[in-house]
N, C-alpha and C positions, 0 to 999 in steps of 0.2 A: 772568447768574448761573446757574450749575449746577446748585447744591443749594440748599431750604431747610431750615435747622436749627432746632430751638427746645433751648433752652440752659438747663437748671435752674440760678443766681444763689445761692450762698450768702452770705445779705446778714447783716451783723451789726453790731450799735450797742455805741457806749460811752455811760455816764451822761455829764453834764454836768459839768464840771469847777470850774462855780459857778454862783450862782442868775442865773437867766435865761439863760440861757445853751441852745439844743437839743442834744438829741441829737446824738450824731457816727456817722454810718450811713457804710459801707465794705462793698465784695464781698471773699470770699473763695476766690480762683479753683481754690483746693487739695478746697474743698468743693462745688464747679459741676461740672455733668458735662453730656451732650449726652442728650436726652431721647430726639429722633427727629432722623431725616437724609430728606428726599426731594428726589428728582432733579425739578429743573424742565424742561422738554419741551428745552430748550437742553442741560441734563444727559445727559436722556435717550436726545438725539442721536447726543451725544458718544459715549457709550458703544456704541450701536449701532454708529459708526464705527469705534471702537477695536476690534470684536470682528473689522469686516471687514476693517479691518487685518491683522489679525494670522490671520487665517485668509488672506488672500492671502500674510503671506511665508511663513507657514509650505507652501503649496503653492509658492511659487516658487523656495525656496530649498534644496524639495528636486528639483526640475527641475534644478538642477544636477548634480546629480551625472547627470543622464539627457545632458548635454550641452549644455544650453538653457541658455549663458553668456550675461552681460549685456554690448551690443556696447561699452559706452563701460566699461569694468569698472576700467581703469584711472585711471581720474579718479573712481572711487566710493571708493576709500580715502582718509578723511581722517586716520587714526591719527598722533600723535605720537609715532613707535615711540622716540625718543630720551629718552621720559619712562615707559617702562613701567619694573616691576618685573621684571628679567629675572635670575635668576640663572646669573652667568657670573664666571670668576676673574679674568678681564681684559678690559681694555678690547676687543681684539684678536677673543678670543672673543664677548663684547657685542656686538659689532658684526656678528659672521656670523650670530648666535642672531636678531639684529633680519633680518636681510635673509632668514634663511630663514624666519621666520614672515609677513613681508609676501611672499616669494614664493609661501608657501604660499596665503595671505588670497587673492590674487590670480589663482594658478589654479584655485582654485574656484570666483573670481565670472565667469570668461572659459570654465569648462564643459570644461576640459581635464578629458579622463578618467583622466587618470595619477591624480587624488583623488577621494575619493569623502565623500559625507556623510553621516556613520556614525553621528549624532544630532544633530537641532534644536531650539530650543526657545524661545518667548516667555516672556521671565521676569513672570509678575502676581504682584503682592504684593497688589493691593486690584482690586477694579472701575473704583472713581474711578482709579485712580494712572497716572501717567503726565503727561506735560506734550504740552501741542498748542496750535495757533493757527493762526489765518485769515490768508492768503498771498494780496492781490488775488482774495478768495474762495474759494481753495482750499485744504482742509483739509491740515494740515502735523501728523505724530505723530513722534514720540521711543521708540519702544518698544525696549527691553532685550533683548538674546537672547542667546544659547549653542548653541552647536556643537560637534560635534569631528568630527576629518578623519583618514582613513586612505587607507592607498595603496591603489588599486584591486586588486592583489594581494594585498594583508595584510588578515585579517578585524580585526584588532586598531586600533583608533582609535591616532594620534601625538600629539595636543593636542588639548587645547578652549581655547575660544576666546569669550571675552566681549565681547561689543560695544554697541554706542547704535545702532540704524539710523536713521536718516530718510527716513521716506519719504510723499508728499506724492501728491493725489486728482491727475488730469488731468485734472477738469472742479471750476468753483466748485459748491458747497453750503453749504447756508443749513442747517446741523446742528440748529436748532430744528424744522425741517420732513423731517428723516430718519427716514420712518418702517420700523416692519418690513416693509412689502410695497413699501418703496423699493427699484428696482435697485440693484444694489451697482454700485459705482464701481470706475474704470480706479487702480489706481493707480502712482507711479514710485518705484524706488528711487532716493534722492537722495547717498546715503552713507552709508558703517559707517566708523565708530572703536570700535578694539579698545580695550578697557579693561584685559585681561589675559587672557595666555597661559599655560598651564600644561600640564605634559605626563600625559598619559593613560597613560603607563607606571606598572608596580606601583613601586616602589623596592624595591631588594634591600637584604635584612636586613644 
């Protein structure tokens, strides 16, 4: 367990609807609220891992644009680009708008300097948040990010780029026992699914 919570109950009774009969007691989950939240040393881990997470892709991801591609870069795309939201008039069109956005995805995770990475970013909405799990003991995270990509020429970004990455420790830990003066871990990138593409142009009035 991660967290412990303690939970304020608004508990409320009706009389008895005849003699002998008890009380009728019920919560009221509209009037309960969360009192306190603490991280259990398991929580606690967690989070320390997620922070080194995220502080490793945000260094690796921006060694890309320095050249420092990933060798297997094309087995890291797992996007179902046939289900994004792409606006295009025709199928015709759809179909080149997907292969230039996975061409794009692609040459930036292989370090081609024709792109360059003009902003990145790990999206946190909370501390807790995030989904992770133990993989034959090695820590597996889900973390959210955003990008956008411009041509090495052009100071002007072409799209950003939302995705899921996965990526997972190369050695097991036991996240109850990851403390702050623990080395920080190797870790791999396992794969990006893009969630949505949009273009980083103004649009003309």
């Amino acid at each position: 367990m991660a967290t412990e919570q303690e939970i304020v109950l608004g508990e409320y009774s009706d009389e008895a609807e005849y003699a002998g009969q008890g009380r009728k007691w019920s919560v009221n989950l509209r009037e309960s609220f969360p009192k306190s939240l603490k991280l259990t040393l398991l929580g606690e881990g967690v989070s320390r891992l997620r922070q080194q997470c995220n502080d490793w892709l945000r260094k690796r991801f921006k060694s890309l644009s320095e050249g420092e591609g990933f060798a297997d870069f094309e087995k890291l795309d797992q996007t179902r680009w046939e289900l994004l939201a792409i606006e295009a008039k025709t199928p015709d069109e759809r179909h080149a708008l997907e292969k230039q956005y996975q061409e794009q995805l692609l040459q930036i995770l292989a370090g081609k300097r024709e792109l360059k990475m003009a902003q990145f970013e790990v999206l946190r909405f909370a501390d807790l948040a995030g989904k992770w799990e133990q993989v034959d003991g090695r820590i597996r995270m889900y973390p959210m990010i955003r990008f956008a990509l411009r041509k090495a020429s052009g100071p002007l970004p072409m799209h950003w780029y939302e995705a899921i990455a996965t990526i997972m420790s190369k050695q097991p830990i036991d996240p109850a026992k990851f403390m702050d003066d623990t080395p920080p871990p190797d870790w791999d990138l396992i794969s990006v699914e893009v969630t949505a593409v949009t273009s980083a142009e103004p649009k003309s009035k």
